[in-house]
Each structure stands twice: as structure tokens, then as C-alpha cells.
ROTOR-971016 format. One record per residue (C-alpha): residue in one letter; x, y, z; residue number from 1. Coordinates in steps of 0.5 Angstrom, whole numbers, padded with zeros to 4 digits. Layout:
# ROTOR-971016
 r     x     y     z   k
 A     X     Y     Z NUM
...
This chain:
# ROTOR-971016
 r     x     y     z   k
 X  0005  0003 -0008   1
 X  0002  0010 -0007   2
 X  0001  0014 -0013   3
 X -0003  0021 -0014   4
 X -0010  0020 -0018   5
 X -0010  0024 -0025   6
 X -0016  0029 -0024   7
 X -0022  0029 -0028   8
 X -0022  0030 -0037   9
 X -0029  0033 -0036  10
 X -0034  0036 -0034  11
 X -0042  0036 -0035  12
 X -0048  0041 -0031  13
 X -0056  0040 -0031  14
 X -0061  0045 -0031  15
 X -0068  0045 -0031  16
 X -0071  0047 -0037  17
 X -0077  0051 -0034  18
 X -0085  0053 -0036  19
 X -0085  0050 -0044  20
 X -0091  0051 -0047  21
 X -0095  0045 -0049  22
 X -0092  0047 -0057  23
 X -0085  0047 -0054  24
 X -0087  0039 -0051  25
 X -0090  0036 -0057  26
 X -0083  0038 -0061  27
 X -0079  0035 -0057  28
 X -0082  0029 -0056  29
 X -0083  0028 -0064  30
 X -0076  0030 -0064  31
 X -0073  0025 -0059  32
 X -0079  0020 -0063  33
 X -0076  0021 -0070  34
 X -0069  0021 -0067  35
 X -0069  0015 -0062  36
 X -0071  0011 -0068  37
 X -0066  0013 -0071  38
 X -0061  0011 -0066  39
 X -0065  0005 -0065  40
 X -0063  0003 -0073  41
 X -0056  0005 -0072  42
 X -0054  0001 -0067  43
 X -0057 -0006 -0070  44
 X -0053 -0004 -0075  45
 X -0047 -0003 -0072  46
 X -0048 -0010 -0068  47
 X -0049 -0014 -0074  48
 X -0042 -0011 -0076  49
 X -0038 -0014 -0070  50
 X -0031 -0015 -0071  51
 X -0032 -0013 -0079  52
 X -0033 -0006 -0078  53
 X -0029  0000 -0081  54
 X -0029  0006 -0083  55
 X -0032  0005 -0090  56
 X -0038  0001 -0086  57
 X -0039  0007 -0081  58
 X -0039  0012 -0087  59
 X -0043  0008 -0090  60
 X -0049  0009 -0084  61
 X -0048  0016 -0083  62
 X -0050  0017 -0090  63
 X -0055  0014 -0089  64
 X -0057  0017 -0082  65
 X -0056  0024 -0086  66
 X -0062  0023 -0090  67
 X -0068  0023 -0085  68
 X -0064  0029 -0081  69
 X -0058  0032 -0082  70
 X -0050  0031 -0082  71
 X -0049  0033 -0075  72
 X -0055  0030 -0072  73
 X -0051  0022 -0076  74
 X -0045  0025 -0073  75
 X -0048  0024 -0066  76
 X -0052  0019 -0068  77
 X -0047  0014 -0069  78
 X -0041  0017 -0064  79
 X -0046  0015 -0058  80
 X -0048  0008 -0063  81
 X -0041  0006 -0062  82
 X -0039  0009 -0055  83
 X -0044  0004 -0053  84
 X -0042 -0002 -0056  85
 X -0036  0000 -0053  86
 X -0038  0000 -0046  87
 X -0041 -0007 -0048  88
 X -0035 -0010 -0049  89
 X -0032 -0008 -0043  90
 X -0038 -0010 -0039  91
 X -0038 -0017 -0043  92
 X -0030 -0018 -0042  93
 X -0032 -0016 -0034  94
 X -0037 -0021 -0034  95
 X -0033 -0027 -0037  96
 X -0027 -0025 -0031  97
 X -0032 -0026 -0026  98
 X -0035 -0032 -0028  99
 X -0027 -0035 -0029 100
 X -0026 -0033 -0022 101
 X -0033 -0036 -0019 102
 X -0030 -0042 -0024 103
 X -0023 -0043 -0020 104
 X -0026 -0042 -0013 105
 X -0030 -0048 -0015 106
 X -0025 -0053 -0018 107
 X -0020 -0051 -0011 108
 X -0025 -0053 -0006 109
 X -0029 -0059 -0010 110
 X -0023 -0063 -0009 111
 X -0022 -0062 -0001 112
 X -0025 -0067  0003 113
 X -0031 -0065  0006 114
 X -0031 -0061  0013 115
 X -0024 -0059  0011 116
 X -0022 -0052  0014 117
 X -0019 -0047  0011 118
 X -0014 -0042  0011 119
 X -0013 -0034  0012 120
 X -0011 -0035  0004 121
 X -0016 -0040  0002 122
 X -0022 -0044  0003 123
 X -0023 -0050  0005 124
 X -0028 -0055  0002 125
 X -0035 -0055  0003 126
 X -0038 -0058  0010 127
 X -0043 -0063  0007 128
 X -0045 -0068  0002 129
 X -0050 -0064 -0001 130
 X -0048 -0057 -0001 131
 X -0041 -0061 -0004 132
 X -0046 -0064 -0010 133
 X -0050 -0056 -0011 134
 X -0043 -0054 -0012 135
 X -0041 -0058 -0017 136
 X -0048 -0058 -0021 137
 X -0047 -0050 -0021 138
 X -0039 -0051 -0023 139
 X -0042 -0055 -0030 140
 X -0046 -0048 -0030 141
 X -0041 -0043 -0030 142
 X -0038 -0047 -0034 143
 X -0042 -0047 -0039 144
 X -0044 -0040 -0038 145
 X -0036 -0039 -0039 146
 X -0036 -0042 -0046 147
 X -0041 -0038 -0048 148
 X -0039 -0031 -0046 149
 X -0032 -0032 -0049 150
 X -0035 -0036 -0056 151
 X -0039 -0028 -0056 152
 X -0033 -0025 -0055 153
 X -0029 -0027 -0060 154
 X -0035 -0027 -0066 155
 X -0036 -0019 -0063 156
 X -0043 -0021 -0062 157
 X -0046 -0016 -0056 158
 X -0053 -0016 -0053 159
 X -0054 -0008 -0051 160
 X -0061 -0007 -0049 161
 X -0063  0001 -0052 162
 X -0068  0004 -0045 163
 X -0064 -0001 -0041 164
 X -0064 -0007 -0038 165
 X -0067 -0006 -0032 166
 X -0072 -0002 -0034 167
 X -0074 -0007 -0039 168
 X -0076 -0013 -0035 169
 X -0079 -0009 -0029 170
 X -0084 -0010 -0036 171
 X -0086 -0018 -0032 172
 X -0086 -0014 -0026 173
 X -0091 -0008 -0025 174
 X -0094 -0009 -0019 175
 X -0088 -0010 -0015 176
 X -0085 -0003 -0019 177
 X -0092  0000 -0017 178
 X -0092  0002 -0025 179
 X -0098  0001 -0030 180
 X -0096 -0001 -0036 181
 X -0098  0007 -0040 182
 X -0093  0009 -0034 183
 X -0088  0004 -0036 184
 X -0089  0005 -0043 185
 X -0089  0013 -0043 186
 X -0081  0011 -0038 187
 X -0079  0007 -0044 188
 X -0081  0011 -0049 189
 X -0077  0016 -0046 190
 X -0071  0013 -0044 191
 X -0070  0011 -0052 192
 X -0071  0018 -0054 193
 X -0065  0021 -0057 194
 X -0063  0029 -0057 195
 X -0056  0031 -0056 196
 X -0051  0034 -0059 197
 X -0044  0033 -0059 198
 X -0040  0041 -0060 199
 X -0036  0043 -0064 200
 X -0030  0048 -0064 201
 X -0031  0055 -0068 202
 X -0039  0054 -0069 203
 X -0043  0060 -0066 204
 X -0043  0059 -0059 205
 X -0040  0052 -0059 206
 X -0046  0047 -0063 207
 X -0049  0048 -0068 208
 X -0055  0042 -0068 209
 X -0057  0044 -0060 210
 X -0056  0052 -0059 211
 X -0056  0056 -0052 212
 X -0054  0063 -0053 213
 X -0051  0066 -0046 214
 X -0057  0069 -0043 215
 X -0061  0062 -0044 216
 X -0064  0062 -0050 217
 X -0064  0054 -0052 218
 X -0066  0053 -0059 219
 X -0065  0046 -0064 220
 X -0063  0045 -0071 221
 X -0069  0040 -0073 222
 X -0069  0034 -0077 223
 X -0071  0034 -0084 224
 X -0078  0030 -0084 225
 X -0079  0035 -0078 226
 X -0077  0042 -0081 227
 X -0085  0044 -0082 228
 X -0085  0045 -0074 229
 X -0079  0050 -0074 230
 X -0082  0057 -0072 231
 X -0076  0061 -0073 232
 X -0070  0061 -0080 233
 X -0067  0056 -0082 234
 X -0070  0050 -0079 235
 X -0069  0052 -0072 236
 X -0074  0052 -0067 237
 X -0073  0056 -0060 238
 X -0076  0054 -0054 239
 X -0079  0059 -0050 240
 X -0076  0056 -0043 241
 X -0069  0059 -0041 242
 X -0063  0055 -0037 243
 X -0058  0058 -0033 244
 X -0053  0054 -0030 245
 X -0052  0055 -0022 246
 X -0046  0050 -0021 247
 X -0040  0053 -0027 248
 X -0044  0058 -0030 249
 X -0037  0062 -0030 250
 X -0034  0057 -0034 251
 X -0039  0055 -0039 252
 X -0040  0062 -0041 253
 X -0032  0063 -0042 254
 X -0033  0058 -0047 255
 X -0039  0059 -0051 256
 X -0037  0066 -0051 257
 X -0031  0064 -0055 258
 X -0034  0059 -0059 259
 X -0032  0052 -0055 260
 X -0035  0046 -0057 261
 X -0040  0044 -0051 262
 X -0044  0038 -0052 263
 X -0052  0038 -0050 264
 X -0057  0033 -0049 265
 X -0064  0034 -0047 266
 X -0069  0028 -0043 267
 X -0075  0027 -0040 268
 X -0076  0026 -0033 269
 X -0083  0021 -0033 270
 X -0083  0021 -0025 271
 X -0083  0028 -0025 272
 X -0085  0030 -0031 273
 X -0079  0035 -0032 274
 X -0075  0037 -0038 275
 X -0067  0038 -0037 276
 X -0061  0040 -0041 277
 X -0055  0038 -0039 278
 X -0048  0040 -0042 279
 X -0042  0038 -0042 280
 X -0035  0039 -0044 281
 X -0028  0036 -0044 282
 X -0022  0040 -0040 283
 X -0016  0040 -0042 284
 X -0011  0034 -0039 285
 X -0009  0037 -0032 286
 X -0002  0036 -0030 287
 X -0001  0032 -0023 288
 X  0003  0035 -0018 289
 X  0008  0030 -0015 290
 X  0008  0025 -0010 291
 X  0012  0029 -0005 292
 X  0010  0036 -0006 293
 X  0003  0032 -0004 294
 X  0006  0031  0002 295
 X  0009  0037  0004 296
 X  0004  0039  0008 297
 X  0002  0033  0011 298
 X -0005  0028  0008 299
 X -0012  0027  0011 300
 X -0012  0019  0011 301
 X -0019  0017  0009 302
 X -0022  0010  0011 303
 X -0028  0008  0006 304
 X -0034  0003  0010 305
 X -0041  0002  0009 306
 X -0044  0008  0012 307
 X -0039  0012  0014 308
 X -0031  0016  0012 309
 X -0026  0015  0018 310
 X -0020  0020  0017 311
 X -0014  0023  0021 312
 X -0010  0029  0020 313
 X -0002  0026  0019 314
 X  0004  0032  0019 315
 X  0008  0031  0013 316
 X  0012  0025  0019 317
 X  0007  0021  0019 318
 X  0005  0025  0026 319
 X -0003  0024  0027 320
 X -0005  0031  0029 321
 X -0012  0032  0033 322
 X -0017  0027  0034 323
 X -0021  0022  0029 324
 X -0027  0025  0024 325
 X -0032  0022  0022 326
 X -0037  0023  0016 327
 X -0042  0019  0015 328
 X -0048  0018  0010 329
 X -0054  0013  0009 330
 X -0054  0010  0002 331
 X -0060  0005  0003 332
 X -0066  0008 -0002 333
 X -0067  0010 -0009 334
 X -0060  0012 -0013 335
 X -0061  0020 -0013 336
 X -0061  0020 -0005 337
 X -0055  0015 -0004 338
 X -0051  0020 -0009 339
 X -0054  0026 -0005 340
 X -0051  0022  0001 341
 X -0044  0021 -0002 342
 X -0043  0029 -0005 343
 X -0045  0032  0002 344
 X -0041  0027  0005 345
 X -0034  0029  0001 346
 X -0036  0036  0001 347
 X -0036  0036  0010 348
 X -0028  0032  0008 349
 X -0026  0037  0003 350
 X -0028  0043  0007 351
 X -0024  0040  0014 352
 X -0019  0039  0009 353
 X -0018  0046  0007 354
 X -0019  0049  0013 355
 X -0013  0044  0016 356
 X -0009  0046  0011 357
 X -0007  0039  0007 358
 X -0006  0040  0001 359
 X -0007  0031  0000 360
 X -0012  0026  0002 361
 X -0010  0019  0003 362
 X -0014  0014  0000 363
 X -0015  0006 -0001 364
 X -0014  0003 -0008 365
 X -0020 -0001 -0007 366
 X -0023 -0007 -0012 367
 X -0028 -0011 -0009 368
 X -0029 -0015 -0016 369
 X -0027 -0022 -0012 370
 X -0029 -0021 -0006 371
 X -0037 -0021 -0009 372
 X -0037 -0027 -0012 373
 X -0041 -0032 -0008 374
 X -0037 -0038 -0008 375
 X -0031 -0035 -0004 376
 X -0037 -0032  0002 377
 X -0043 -0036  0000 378
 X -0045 -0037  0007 379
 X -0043 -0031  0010 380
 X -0049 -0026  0007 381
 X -0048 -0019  0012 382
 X -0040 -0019  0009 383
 X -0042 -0020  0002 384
 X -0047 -0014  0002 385
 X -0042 -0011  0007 386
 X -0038 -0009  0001 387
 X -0043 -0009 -0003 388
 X -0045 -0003  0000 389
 X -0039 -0001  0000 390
 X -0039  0006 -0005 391
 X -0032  0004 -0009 392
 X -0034  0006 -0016 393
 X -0037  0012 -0015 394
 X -0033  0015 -0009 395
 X -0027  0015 -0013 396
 X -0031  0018 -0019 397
 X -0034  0024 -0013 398
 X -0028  0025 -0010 399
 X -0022  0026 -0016 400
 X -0028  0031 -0019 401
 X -0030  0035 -0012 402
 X -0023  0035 -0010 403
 X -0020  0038 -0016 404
 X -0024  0044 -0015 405
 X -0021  0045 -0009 406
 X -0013  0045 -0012 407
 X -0013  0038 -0007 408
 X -0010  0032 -0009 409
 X -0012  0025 -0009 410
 X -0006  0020 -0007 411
 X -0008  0012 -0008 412
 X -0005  0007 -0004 413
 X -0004 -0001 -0003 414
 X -0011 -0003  0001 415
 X -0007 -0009  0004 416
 X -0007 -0010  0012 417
 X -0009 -0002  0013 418
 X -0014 -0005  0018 419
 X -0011 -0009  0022 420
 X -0004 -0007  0022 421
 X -0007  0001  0024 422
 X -0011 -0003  0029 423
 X -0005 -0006  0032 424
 X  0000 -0001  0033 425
 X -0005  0006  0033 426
 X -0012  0004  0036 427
 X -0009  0003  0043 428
 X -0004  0008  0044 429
 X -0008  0013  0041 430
 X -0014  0011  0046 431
 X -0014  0016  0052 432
 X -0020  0018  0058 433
 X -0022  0024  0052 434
 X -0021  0020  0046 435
 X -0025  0014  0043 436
 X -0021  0011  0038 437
 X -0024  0005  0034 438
 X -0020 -0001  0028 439
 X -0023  0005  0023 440
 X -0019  0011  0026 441
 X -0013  0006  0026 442
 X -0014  0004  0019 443
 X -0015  0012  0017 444
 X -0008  0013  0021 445
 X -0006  0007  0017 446
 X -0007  0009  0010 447
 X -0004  0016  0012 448
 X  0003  0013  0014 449
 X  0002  0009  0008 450
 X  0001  0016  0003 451
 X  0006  0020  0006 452
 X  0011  0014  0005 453
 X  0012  0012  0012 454
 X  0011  0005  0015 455
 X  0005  0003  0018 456
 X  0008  0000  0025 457
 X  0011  0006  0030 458
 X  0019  0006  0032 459
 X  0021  0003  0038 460
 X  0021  0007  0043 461
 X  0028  0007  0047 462
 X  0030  0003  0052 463
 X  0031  0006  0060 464
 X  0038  0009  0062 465
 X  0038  0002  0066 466
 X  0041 -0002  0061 467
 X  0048 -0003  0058 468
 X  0048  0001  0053 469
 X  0045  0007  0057 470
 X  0039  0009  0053 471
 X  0043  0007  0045 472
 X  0038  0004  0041 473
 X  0038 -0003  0039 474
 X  0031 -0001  0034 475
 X  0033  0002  0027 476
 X  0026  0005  0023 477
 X  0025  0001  0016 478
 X  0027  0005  0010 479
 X  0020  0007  0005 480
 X  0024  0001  0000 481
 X  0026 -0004  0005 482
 X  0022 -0011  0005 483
 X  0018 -0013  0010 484
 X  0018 -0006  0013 485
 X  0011 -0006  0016 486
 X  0011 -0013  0019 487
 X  0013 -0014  0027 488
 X  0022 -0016  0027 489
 X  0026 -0017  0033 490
 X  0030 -0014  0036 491
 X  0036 -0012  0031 492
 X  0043 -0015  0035 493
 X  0050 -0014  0033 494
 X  0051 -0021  0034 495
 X  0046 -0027  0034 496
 X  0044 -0029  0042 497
 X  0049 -0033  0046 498
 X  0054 -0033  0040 499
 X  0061 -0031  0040 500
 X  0062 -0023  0039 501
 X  0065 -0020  0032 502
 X  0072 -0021  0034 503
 X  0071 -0029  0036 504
 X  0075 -0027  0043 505
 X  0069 -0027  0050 506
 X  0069 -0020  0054 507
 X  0068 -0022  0060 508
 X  0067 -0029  0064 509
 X  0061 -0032  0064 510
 X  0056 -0030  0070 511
 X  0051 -0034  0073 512
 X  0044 -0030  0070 513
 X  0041 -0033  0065 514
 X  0040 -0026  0061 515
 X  0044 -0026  0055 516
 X  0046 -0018  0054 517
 X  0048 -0014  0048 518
 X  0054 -0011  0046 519
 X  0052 -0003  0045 520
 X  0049 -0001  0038 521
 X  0053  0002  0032 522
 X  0046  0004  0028 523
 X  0043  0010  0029 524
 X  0036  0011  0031 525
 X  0032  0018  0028 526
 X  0028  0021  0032 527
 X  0021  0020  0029 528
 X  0016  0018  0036 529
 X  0010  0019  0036 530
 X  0006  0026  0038 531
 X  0001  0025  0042 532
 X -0005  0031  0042 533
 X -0012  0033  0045 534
């Protein structure tokens, strides 16, 4: 079922905070220092509440965060504290999926004779003796795992890890991080500091704890025990670096002349030795266009793979228009290079969509959570990394952001067989001396006809002015709502083949061919063929 995606609640820019003196460094790492503790506390605190937690208990720790700061820095404080126990929850009930589905996967092949082949839809048993024997010791642990996952769940208890998990055990391994331990210690220091700010609506300039005025100015209400490093009233310390933020400046600005809340928080990037301020901003909920205004100027259908977008522009009939584009990337290496890979990727699609004039890009609803696990494709390594590699998560939190700014709208469509039913019925008409057509085009082409509301398999093409019926057709087009619609039917017929005809009276005698004819058709067949460009 095709739907169109909601556009992004929020926003978030970063700018450098450039040329602090050594006084403006040493205030910020005390600040994040004291208020990291802080945090630190708060979120044993919260941890221990568990299940029990309630309004009284939250009042309670923000009284006692008010105390060693303020009443807005305790209102940050526990906000971020329970956001993240939150996101903890939600990777804990993840995390028990998953292991339910490795489980089930197991107790499905473990009783199949060894050596059994499988199907399309389900495995088949394990092909010996001793692969069968790890696989039952590994299904006593992922039960075992299971059971401890959801004792946890239902106690409210949650392991959270303040600087994170990764960084804390590349601690036992250094010497492959290429870290010595002050540089491993001076990152996860940082990465436990704590300075941000959550805005607030009708204080000057949109927050009153972190404070940027609109020529960059950035200032911070410090915390009590910290007052005495305040340089300018009222307890405030104003950094002698300015901001100006190049991506939605305009925006930021209108809202900070209005005093409209804006969040900031401020970190440390240990591998650069850069200090940065990033704002954010909630947007109002923007209304989504309809699904058939979103088609009225035909879609780009979009193929995701490991290394590149495959995408083909379809008029609003399901039409493909011009030749297939390709937008490759790279997402081997650290974080920052595969995120800058997908950006410029999305931005060369976004522009070729505006320069087409789509109003709508077709897209497939993917989740691989499934597919990843080792018990369904242990052996094959390559496919599962294939989709690994694969950037479903990030792409759809990319492309809804970066498409919104340009007015396009993100329609969703079911991901089954949009390879192999494309590649069936577009790969090889499509395919001519100046055209190269590849299953991943197809699939583009597919996803499209699927986004426009359109089946996937083309109309039968009319048969030749030879036949009985003289050029009527036999085919009619699926309707968008009809049952198996998209798979491959036999010739629609009045009468079944060697049968009595609807009136149970013969029309003619029986002759000597073999071929059985058909009556002439009374259903109608709408011209939709396919329009063959370039």
C-alpha cells in the first residue's frame, strides 16, 4: 500500500565556535565537567526508579539537580535523563525481537532432516551433523538470552552506558584504535560532558540558560557552584567566539527575533580539537499533500542498493520517460564520509527531480531487521553485509529532510517483488543499441508504477488484424484494487477453451484444425501502452 511519508518535526544546524581563548576553554570544560556529573547522577537515579517512576519521583530529582545549578539546567537535565532511558527501552524491545526471530528460525530447521532443501519461503535443515549440533547449542543460548532480555524488560531495568558503548570498550583495545589512553580518556571525558539547553518560548531570544544573540554572540547562565568565572551580570559568561549559521540562518534568525524557543547544545570534538554549537528547533506538524496530487505530475521511482540509487522518471500513466539515472556513492570508511556520501547523493536526485518537474519520489518501504539475522543466511556472508550496507535507516531520515526543502513529497511503497517482477516486464523492452538497461533500472521502474497506483506488468499488447476478432481484445488491465493484479494471467476468454459457447448451442461445425478459437470479446481494453523514448 503506497502512502506519502510525513515531513520531518525538526530541525538542528551546527556551527563552528571559532578562535575561544584559553579562559573561554577552560570555563566550558568545568561547565560540562560539573554538569556531566550531574547528568551522570540523574540517570543512576532514574535507572533505579524503573517502572516505579512518577511525577513525585521526577520533581523530586529536579529539586535536588536545582541545588548544584539552576532550575532550568535541572529541567534539561532530566529531559535528555529520560529521553534516554526511553531510546533504551526501545532498543531493549528490538533487541528481544530480534533474538525471538533467530529463535524461531532455529526451532523451524533443527527438526528437518539433514541435508533437506529449502524453499523460496523457508529454509530448509542444516547440511550436516556437526553444523546441526552448533546450532542447537547456539539455540540453548539465544534462549537463555531471550529469557533475560524480557525478565529485564518487564523489571524496567535498562543498561545505558553515559559516552557510550563503543567507546567504552575500545578502552581493552587501543592499540587497534590507534588511541593512547590520556587520548582515550580525554574522548570519554568529553563525550560524558553536559552542555545544552532546552529553549523556551517568550524568554529573550528563545533560551535563557545558553544565549545567542543575532549577531552570534553566544553567552551561558553558569551554575551556582561556577558563578565566580562569570565575566559579565548576573552570572553569565560570554564567549569571545561568534557563530553564524550558513545552512537556515534566515530561519534561525526569525525565530530568535521573535523569542521562539531554540535548544543548544555545545561539544567538543577531541579528534579535531574543535568546539561546536548545534541549535535545534521543532517545526510545526506540516500537512502532507495527497497521494493523488503527488501523482499528478508523475514520480521518479527510486531503487536503493549497497552503492548506488537506481531512478526513472514515469508521466503520471506509469509512462517511463527518457533513460535510467544512476547516483552513486561510497559508504566504506568512518561515519562522516559515509553520511557526506548519502547528502551528495540525494542532493544530485533532488535536483534532477526539480529540473523534471516531479512533484513526488517513489520509494521502497524497506526493513531488513529480519533478513540480518545469521540464522536465516549464516553461510552466505556477501548478502548479508550486502544489506547491511545498505542505508535504509539514514536514507529515509535524509531524503524526507532534504526533499521537504525542495516542496517534493516522499511516497512509500510495498518493497515486494519490485526486482524481479521490474526485470521481467521493463529490463528487456526498454533495452535497445543506446540504451543499457540493468534488473536495478527495472526495479526503479517498478517501484514507480507502484507509487503512481499502477501495476507492476504492462498491458498486453493487441493481437494482429489477422485473427477472428479483428484487432478486439482478448486482455483487459487489472484494476489498482484487483487481487493478483501484478502476477502473470492467461488470456481472459468468454468461454472456457473447448467448452459450449454462453448459449449451449454450437456456431459452427467442428473443422479439422486443432486450434481452439475465441469468440469476439465484450470487454474493453484502455490504451495505456508503453511509450518507448530516447
Amino acid at each position: 500500500m503506497s502512502f506519502v511519508v510525513p515531513g520531518p518535526c525538526g530541525v538542528a544546524v551546527r556551527d563552528r565556535l571559532k578562535h575561544l581563548t584559553a579562559r573561554d576553554e577552560r570555563v566550558l570544560r568545568a561547565v560540562g565537567a560539573h554538569q556531566g556529573a550531574l547528568a551522570s547522577g540523574d540517570l543512576k537515579a532514574r535507572c533505579a526508579d524503573g517502572l516505579e517512576h512518577g511525577a513525585d519521583t521526577w520533581a523530586a530529582r529536579k529539586r535536588d539537580l536545582t541545588k548544584e545549578s539552576s532550575s532550568r539546567i535541572a529541567g534539561a537535565i532530566t529531559k535528555a535523563t529520560h529521553d534516554q532511558w526511553a531510546l533504551a527501552r526501545r532498543c531493549q524491545v528490538a533487541h528481544i525481537q530480534n533474538l525471538a526471530a533467530g529463535i524461531k528460525t532455529l526451532r523451524h530447521r533443527l527438526p528437518l532432516p539433514i541435508g533437506e532443501r529449502g524453499t523460496k519461503r523457508a529454509a530448509g535443515g542444516y547440511r550436516s551433523k556437526s553444523e546441526w549440533f552448533r546450532k542447537s547449542r547456539r539455540l540453548a543460548m539465544l534462549e537463555a538470552r531471550h529469557t533475560a532480555a524480557v525478565a529485564d524488560w518487564r523489571s524496567g531495568r535498562v543498561r545505558v552506558v553515559r559516552g557510550g558503548k563503543r567507546l567504552l570498550n575500545t578502552r581493552h583495545h587501543l592499540a587497534e584504535a590507534e588511541l593512547t589512553e590520556e587520548q582515550w580518556r580525554e574522548r570519554w571525558e568529553a563525550e560524558r560532558w553536559f552542555i545544552a539547553a532546552a529553549g523556551e518560548s517568550g524568554k529573550r531570544f528563545g533560551n535563557e540558560t545558553i544565549r545567542v544573540t543575532p549577531n552570534g554572540q553566544v553567552s551561558i547562565k553558569l551554575p551556582a557552584p561556577l558563578a565566580h568565572l562569570a565575566n559579565t551580570s548576573h552570572g553569565r559568561y560570554t564567549l569571545t567566539a561568534t557563530v553564524a549559521f550558513a545552512h537556515r540562518g534566515a530561519e534561525w534568525a526569525d525565530r530568535i527575533a521573535a523569542n521562539r524557543a531554540v535548544a543548544y547544545r555545545i561539544r567538543l570534538d577531541t579528534g579535531r580539537g574543535r568546539w561546536y554549537l548545534t541549535a535545534s528547533w521543532q517545526r510545526p506538524v506540516v500537512q502532507t499533500i495527497a497521494l493523488e496530487a503527488a501523482r499528478a505530475r508523475g514520480v521518479i521511482g527510486v531503487d536503493t542498493n549497497a552503492d548506488h540509487f537506481a531512478a526513472y522518471r514515469l508521466d503520471r500513466h506509469g509512462n517511463p520517460v527518457g533513460d535510467p539515472h544512476r547516483f552513486g556513492y561510497d559508504l566504506s570508511g568512518p561515519a562522516g564520509h559515509r553520511d557526506a556520501q548519502i547528502r551528495h547523493a540525494l542532493t544530485r536526485l533532488i535536483n534532477w527531480a526539480g529540473r523534471v518537474g516531479v512533484a513526488a519520489i517513489g520509494i521502497e518501504d524497506l526493513d531488513f531487521t529480519n533478513e540480518k539475522t545469521r540464522e536465516k543466511h549464516g553461510r552466505r556472508k556477501q548478502f548479508r553485509q550486502l544489506i547491511s550496507g545498505i542505508p535504509t535507516s539514514k536514507l529515509k531520515a535524509r531524503l524526507v529532510s532534504m526533499a521537504a526543502e525542495h516542496g517534493l513529497a516522499i511516497v512509500a511503497v510495498d518493497p515486494a517483488y519490485t526486482s524481479l517482477w521490474g526485470a521481467q516486464h521493463w529490463q528487456k523492452p526498454l533495452t535497445t543499441p543506446h540504451r543499457t538497461m540493468s534488473r536495478h533500472d527495472a526495479a526503479g521502474i517498478a517501484i514507480g508504477r507502484r507509487a503512481l497506483g499502477h501495476p507492476i506488468r504492462r498491458r498486453t499488447a493487441p493481437p494482429p488484424h489477422d485473427r477472428s476478432d479483428r484487432a478486439g481484445h482478448r486482455t483487459v488491465q487489472a484494476g489498482p484494487g484487483d487481487r493478483g493484479r501484478e502476477g502473470t494471467r492467461p488470456p481472459a476468454t468468454d468461454r472456457p477453451p473447448k467448452g459450449p459457447s454462453p448459449s449451449g448451442t454450437r456456431t459452427r461445425e467442428p473443422s479439422a484444425s486443432k486450434t481452439v478459437r475465441d469468440a469476439p470479446s465484450t470487454q474493453q481494453w484502455a490504451h495505456n501502452s508503453l511509450m518507448r523514448t530516447g
